[in-house]
C-alpha positions in Angstrom: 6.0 -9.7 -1.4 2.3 -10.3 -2.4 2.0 -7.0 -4.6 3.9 -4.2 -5.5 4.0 -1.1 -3.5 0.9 1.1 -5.7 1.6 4.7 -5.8 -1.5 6.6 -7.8 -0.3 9.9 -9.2 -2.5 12.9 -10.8 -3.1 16.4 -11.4 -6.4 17.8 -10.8 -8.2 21.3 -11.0 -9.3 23.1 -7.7 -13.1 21.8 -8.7 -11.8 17.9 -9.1 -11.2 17.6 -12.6 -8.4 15.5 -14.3 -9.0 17.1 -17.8 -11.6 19.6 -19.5 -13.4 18.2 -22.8 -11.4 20.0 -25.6 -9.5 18.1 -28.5 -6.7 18.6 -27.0 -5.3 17.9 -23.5 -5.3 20.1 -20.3 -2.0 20.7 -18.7 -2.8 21.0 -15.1 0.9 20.7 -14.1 3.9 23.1 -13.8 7.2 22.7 -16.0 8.8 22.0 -12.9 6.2 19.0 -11.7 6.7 17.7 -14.8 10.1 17.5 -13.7 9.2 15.8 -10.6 7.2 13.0 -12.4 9.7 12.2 -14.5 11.8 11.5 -11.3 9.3 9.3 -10.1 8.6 7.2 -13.3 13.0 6.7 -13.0 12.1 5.3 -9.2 9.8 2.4 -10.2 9.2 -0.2 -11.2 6.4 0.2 -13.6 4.1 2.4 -14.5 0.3 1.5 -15.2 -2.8 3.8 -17.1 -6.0 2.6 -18.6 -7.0 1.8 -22.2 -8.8 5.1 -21.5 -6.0 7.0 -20.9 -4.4 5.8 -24.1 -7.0 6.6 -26.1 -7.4 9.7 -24.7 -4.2 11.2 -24.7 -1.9 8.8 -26.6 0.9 8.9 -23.5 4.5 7.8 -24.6 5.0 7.1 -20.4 8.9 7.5 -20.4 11.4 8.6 -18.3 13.0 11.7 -20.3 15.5 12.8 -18.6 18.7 10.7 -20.0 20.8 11.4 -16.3 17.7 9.1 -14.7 18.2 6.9 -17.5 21.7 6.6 -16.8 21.2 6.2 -13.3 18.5 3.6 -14.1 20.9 1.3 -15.9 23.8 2.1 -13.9 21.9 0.1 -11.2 20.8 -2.8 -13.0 17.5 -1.4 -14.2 16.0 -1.7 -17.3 16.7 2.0 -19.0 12.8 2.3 -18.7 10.3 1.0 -16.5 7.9 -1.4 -17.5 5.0 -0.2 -19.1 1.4 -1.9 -18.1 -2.2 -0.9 -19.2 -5.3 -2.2 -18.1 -8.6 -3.0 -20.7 -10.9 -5.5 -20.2 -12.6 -5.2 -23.8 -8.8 -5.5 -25.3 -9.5 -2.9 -27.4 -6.3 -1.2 -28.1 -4.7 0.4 -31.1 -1.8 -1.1 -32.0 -0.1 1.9 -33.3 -0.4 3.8 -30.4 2.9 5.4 -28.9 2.2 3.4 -26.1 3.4 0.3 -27.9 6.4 2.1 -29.9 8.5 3.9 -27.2 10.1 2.7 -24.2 10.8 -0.9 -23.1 8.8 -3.7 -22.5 5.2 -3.5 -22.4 2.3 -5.8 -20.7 -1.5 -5.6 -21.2 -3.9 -7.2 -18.6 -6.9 -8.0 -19.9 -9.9 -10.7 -19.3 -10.0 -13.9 -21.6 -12.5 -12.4 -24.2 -10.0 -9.4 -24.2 -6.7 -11.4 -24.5 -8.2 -12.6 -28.1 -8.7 -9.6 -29.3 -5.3 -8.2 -27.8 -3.6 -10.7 -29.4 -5.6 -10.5 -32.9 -4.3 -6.9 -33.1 -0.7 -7.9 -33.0 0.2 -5.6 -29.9 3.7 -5.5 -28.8 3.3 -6.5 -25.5 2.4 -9.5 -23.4 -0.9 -9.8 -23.1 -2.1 -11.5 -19.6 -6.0 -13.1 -19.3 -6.7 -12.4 -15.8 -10.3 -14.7 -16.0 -13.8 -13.5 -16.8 -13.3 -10.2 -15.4 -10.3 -8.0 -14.4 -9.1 -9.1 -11.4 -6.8 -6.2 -9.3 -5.0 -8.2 -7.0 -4.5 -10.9 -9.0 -2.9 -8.2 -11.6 -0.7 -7.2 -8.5 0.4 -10.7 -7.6 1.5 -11.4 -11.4 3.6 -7.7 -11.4 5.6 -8.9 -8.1 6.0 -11.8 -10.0 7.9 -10.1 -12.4 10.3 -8.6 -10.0 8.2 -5.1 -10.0 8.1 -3.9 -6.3 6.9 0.2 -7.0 4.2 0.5 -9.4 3.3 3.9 -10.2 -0.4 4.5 -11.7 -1.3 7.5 -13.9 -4.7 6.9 -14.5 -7.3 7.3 -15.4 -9.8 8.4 -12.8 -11.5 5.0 -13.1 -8.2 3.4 -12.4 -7.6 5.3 -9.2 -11.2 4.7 -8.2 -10.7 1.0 -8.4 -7.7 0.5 -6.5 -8.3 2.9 -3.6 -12.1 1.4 -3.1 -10.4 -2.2 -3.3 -8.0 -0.8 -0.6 -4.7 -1.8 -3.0 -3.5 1.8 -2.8 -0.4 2.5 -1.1 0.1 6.5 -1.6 -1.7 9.2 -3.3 0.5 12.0 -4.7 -2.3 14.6 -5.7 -0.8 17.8 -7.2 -3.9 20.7 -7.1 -3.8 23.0 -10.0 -4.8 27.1 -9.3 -7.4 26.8 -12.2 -11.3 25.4 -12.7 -13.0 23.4 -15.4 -16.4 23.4 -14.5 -17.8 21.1 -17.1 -19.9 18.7 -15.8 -19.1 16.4 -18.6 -15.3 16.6 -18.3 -13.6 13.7 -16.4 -13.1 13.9 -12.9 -10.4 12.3 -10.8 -12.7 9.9 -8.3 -16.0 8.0 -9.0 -19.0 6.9 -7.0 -18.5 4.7 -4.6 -17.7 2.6 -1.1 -14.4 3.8 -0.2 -11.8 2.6 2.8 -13.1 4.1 5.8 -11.3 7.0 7.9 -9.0 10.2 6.8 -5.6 9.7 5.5 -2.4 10.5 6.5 -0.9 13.5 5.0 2.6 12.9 4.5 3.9 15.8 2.4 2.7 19.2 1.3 5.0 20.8 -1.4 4.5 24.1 -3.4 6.1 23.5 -7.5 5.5 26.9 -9.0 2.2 27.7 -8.8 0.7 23.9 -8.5 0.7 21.8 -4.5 1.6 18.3 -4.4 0.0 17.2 -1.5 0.9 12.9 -0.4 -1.7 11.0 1.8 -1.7 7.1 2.8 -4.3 5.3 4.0 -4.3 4.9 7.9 -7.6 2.7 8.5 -7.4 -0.9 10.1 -8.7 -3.7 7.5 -7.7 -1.5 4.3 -4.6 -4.0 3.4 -2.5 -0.7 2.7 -2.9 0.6 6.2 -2.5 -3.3 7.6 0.8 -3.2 6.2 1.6 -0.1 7.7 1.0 -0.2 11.0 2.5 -3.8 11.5 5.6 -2.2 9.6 6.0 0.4 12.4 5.1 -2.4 15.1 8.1 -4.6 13.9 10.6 -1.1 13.6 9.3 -0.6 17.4 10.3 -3.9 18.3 14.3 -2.8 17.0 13.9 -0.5 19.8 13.7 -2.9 22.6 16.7 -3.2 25.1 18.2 -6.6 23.9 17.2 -9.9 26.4 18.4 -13.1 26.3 15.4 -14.6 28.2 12.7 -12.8 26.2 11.3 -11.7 22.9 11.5 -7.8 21.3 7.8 -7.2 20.2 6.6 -3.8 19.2 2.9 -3.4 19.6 0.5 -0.4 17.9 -3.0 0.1 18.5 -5.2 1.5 15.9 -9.2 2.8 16.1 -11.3 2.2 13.1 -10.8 5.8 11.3 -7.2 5.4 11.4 -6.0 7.5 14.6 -3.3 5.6 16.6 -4.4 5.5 20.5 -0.7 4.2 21.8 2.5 2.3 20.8 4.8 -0.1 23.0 7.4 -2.1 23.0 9.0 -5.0 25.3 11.3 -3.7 27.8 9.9 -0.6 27.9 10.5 2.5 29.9 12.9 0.0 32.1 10.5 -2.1 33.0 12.1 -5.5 32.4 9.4 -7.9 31.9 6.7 -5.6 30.6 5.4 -6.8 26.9 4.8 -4.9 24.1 0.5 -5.3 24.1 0.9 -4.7 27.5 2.8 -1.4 27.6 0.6 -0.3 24.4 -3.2 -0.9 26.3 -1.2 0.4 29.4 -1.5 4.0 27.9 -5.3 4.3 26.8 -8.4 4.5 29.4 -10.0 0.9 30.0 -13.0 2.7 29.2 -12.4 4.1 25.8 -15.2 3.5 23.5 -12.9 3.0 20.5 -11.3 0.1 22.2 -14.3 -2.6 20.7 -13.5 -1.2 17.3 -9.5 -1.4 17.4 -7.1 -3.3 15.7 -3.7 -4.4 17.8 -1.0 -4.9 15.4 1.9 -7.0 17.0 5.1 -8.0 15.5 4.7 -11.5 17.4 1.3 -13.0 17.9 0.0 -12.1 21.7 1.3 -14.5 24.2 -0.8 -17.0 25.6 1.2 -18.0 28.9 3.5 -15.8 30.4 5.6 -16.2 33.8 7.0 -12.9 34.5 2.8 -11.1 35.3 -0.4 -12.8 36.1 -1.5 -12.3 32.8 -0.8 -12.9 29.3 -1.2 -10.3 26.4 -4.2 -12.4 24.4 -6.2 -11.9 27.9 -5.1 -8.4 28.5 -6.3 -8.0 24.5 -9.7 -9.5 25.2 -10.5 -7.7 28.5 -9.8 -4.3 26.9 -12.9 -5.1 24.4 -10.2 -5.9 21.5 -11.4 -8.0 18.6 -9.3 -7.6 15.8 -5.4 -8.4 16.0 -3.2 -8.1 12.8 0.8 -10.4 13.5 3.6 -11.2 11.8 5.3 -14.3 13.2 3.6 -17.1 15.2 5.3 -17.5 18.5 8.0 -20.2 18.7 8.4 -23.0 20.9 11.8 -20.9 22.7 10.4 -19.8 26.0 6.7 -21.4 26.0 6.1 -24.8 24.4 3.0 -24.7 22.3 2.8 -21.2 22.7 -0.9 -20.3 20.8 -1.8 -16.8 21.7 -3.8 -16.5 18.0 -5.7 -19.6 18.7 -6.7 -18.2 22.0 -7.8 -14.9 20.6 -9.4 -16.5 17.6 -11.7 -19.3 20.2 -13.0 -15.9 21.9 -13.9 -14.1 18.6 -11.1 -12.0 18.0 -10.3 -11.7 14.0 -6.8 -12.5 14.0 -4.6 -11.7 11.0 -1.0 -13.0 9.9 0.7 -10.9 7.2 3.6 -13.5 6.8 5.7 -11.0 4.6 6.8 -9.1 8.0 7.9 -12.5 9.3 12.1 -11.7 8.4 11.5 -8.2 9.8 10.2 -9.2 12.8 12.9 -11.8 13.9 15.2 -9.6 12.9 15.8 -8.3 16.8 15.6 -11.9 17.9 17.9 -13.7 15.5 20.2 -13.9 19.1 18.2 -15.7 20.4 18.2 -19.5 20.3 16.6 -21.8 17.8 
């Protein structure tokens, strides 16, 4: 796994503010979202906020319910997740609750900060992630550490970060009946370039008198969207009638804002020799003008050479205007020898991509066949 999967959580007002600028904080949640968060902190891994946040509102960041702490170390867990701030000046507070409640604690931080982290005697770890803060290398060192859900509770800069860096994986927003209109108080996003397209709305849920709404990001080339669609590519290829003389491939195609234009699999609809890229482009019009801006994901590279139709799915790719293909396994040498559908579509143009963590998933409806 190359990073954790990065679930950004917050509360906002109806006019897009996370707090208003009194001494103390503003609740924007219910009692009973409260609740809620506190069962999400017991399902992760970790849970990440800014120096900013610290400062700001001195956060203990536990799991209080003693049942989800129970059920934490009843499964091997740690009784709390691990607790991970961000500052790139190092500029903390060592007697912060941050530091004094919980488990174990790690600070990422830049070289210049890691001094001054460690000069304040912080009880944590303190990680130097190079001249500046570096996001995905942050990520990398977490799944290095065994942390595969990492849940991030700000602050807005935080969130604005990771979703223009496309590292975000979900966004639980929870919309509170109430306005701040303060033009000085924080507000949840910032300024910037952001991941193209809408995202998927996976959940709306009413808690009292507060809406958790759940989006992901759906658009090709965001690396959290990559990962989705070629995840649902390799489940569609566990839906292929079983062959002994051919691969099961499931195939998605994708348009630049995110829509999905068709799914396919091998085998499918009884036709015994059809392919997966080949039943997919079947069901959109050749003369679609989102076609050129597409992404195929496949859960085995396109085929180069194929016996069973006149022609192969890296030609079928490149005649329906297709230039970006996202794969999880090269093709091995068990029907084809030399079988190089990638290096066929990458000669002609085609960006091809290999997200090599989806290899196990999509052998897994192969593993009968030989070699």
């Amino acid at each position: 796994m190359s990073h954790p999967y990065v679930l950004l959580s917050a509360a906002v007002s109806l006019d897009g503010y996370l707090d208003d600028t009194g001494p103390d904080r503003l609740l924007l949640s219910s009692p009973a979202d409260f609740d809620r968060v506190d069962e999400v902190r017991a399902s992760v891994d970790a849970i990440l906020v800014g120096a900013g946040t610290i400062r700001a509102d001195n956060p203990r960041l536990l799991v209080n319910s003693p049942q989800r702490r129970a059920a934490r170390v009843a499964a091997g867990k740690p009784e709390y997740p691990l607790k991970v701030t961000v500052s790139g000046s190092g500029d903390l507070d060592p007697d912060a609750k941050f530091w004094h409640t919980g488990g174990d604690k790690v600070v990422y931080t830049t070289d210049k900060g890691a001094e001054r982290a460690r000069a304040a005697g912080l009880a944590a770890d303190v990680v130097p992630l190079g001249a500046d803060l570096d996001w995905p290398g942050l990520l990398a060192d977490l799944a290095a550490r065994g942390v595969r859900r990492l849940m991030v509770e700000g602050g807005g800069k935080i969130h604005t970060q990771l979703l223009q860096q496309g590292l975000a994986d979900e966004l639980q927003l929870v919309l509170a009946p109430l306005f701040v209109g303060d033009a000085a108080a924080p507000r949840l996003f910032g300024p910037g370039a952001y991941q193209g397209g809408r995202l998927r709305l996976v959940e709306t849920r009413q808690i009292e008198d507060v809406v958790l709404m759940r989006y992901e990001p759906t658009a090709p080339g965001v690396p959290t969207a990559d990962r989705h669609w070629l995840r649902l590519a390799c489940e569609l290829a566990a839906l292929c009638p079983p062959s002994r003389t051919a691969f099961s491939v499931g195939a998605v195609v994708v348009a630049a804002d995110g829509t999905e234009l068709a799914r396919g699999h091998s085998r499918e609809g009884g036709d015994s020799v059809v392919h997966a890229e080949e039943a997919a482009l079947a069901k959109i019009d050749a003369g679609d003008p989102r076609l050129a801006s597409a992404t195929v994901y496949s859960s085995l590279e396109p085929c180069a050479r194929r016996a069973s139709r006149p022609a192969p799915c890296a030609r079928l790719i490149l005649e329906a205007g297709v230039r970006r293909v996202v794969t999880a396994w090269r093709e091995p040498d068990t029907f084809v020898e030399g079988a190089d559908g990638s290096g066929l579509l990458a000669a002609a143009g085609v960006s091809v991509v290999v997200l090599p963590e989806f290899e196990e998933q999509a052998k897994r409806p192969n593993l009968h066949l030989p070699g």
